[in-house]
N, C-alpha and C positions, 0 to 999 in steps of 0.2 A: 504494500500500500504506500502509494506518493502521494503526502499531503502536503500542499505550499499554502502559508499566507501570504496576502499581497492587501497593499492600502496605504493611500497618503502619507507623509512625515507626521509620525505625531499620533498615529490612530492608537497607539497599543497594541502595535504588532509584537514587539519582543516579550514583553509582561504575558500578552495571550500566548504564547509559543511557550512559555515557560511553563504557565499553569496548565496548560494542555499534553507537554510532556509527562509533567509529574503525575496525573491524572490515569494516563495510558500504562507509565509503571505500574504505577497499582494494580492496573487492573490485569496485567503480566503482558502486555505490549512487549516483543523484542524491536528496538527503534535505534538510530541517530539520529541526534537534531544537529540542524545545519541551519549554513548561512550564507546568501550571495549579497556585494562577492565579497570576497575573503574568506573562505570556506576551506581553502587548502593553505598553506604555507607559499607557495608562490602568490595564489590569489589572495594574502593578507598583502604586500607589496602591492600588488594592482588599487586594491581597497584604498590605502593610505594616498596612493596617488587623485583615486575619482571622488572621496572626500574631502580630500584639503582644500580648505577653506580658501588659499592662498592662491589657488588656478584656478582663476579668473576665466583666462584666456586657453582652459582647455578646449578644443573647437570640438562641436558636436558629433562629429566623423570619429574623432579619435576618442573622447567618451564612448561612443557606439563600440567599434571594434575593439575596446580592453574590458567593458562588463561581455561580451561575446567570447574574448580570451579566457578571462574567468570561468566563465562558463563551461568553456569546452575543458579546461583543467578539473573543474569540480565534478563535473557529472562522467568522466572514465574515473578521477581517483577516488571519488567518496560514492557519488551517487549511482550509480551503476554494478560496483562490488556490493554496495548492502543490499539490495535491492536482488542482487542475484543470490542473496545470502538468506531470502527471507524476513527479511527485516522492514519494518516501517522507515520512511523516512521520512520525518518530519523537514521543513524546509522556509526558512525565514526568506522568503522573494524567489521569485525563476521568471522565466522566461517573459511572464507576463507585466513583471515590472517597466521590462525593456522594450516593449509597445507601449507602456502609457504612459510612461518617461521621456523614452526618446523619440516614442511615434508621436505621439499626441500633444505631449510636453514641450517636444523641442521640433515636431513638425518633418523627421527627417524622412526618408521615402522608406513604405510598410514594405513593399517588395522586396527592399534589402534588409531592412529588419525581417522579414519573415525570412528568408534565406539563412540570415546569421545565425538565428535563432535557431533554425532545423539543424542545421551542422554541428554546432557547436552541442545542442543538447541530446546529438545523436537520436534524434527521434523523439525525444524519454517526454514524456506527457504526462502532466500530475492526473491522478483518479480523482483528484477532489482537490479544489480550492477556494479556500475559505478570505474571502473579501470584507476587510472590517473596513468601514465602512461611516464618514462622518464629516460634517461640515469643512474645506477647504483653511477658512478663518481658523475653526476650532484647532485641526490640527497642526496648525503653523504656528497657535500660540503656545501650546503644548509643549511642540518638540526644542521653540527655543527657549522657552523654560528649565527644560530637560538638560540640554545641552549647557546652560549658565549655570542649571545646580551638578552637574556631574566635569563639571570643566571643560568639554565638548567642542566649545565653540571654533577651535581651528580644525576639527571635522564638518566644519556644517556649511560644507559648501551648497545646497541643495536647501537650507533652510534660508541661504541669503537671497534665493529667488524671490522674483515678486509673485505676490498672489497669484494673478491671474495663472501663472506655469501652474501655481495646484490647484487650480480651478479645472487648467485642461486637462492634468494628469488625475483630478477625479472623474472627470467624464468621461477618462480614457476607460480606466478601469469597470466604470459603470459600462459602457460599452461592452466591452469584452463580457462582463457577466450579463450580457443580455442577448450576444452571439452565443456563449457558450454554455445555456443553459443547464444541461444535463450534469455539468463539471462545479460550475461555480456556487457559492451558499453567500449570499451578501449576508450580512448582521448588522444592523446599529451600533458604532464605539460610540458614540456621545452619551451613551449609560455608562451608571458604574462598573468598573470592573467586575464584580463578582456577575453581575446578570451577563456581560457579555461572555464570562467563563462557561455557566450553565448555559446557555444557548447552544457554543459549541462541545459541551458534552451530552445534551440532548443528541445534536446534530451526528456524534461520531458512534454513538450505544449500539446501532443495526450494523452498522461494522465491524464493531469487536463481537459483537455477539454472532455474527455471519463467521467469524474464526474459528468458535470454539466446536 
């Protein structure tokens, strides 16, 4: 089972990925949880480069082809061995980021995004992706919150955008979960965190219990 989240700066993706892993232990889950990018030890170097706050003037082309680089590193070294292992993989962003980021986000042509995206992820398709899901505003005020009380702020190249970028990169995502019904579960973040936890352990219960 490939389960990725995907949503805004700021939604409560890593805190939901947290409590839904601990969740799954319990319940005897065998999993990894991950993360794009920087997910392998090379893609931490690419990471530190497409975060810092400091590249300005990284040009859209080359942001595009180094989360694709990542990509292609993480899903042969991490995401493909577990998964051939049996194993869940839990998954902090994938491919879908990369359309509503840099498709939607930053406008660049879907044809090559869609292209990058298949090579690099070798095919691999999440079963399920979980869309948190919450006001644009909301979660821009959030993440730099976040980022000034955990010291952050020379990662937050993507929090320096102006709204409107998360305006389009929430429509992007909504998009996508409205092509890709069958796959995607939206949820309201702009609840407390415990309702958004329960929502998705409602949501994940016929899965584990399809296991046993």
């Amino acid at each position: 089972m490939f389960i990725t989240f995907e949503g805004i700066e700021g939604c409560g993706k890593t805190t939901q990925v947290d409590l839904f892993v601990r969740y799954l232990e319990k319940r005897g889950v065998e999993l990894i949880k991950t993360f794009e990018p920087g997910g392998t030890e090379i893609g931490k170097d690419i990471r530190k480069i497409l975060l810092d706050s400091k590249n300005t003037h990284l040009s859209p082309l080359a942001e595009l082809i180094l989360y694709a680089a990542d990509r292609a590193q993480h899903t042969n070294e991490k995401l493909i061995p577990a998964l051939d292992r049996g194993k869940w993989v839990i998954c902090d962003r994938f491919f879908d980021a990369t359309v509503a980021y840099q498709g939607y986000g930053r406008g660049m042509d879907m044809e090559l995004i869609g292209l990058l995206n298949s090579k690099a992820a070798c095919g691999l398709c999440p079963d399920l992706t979980i869309l948190l899901d919450c006001p644009e505003d909301i979660g821009l005020k959030r993440a730099l919150a976040r980022n000034k009380e955990l010291d952050l702020e020379a990662q937050g190249r993507f929090e320096k955008e102006k709204l409107e970028f998360h305006r389009k990169v929430r429509n992007g995502y909504l998009a996508l979960a409205d092509r890709y019904k069958e796959r995607f579960r939206v949820i309201d973040a702009s609840r407390p965190v415990e309702m958004i936890s329960q929502d998705i352990h409602n949501l994940i219960t016929p899965y584990i219990d399809a296991i046993r």
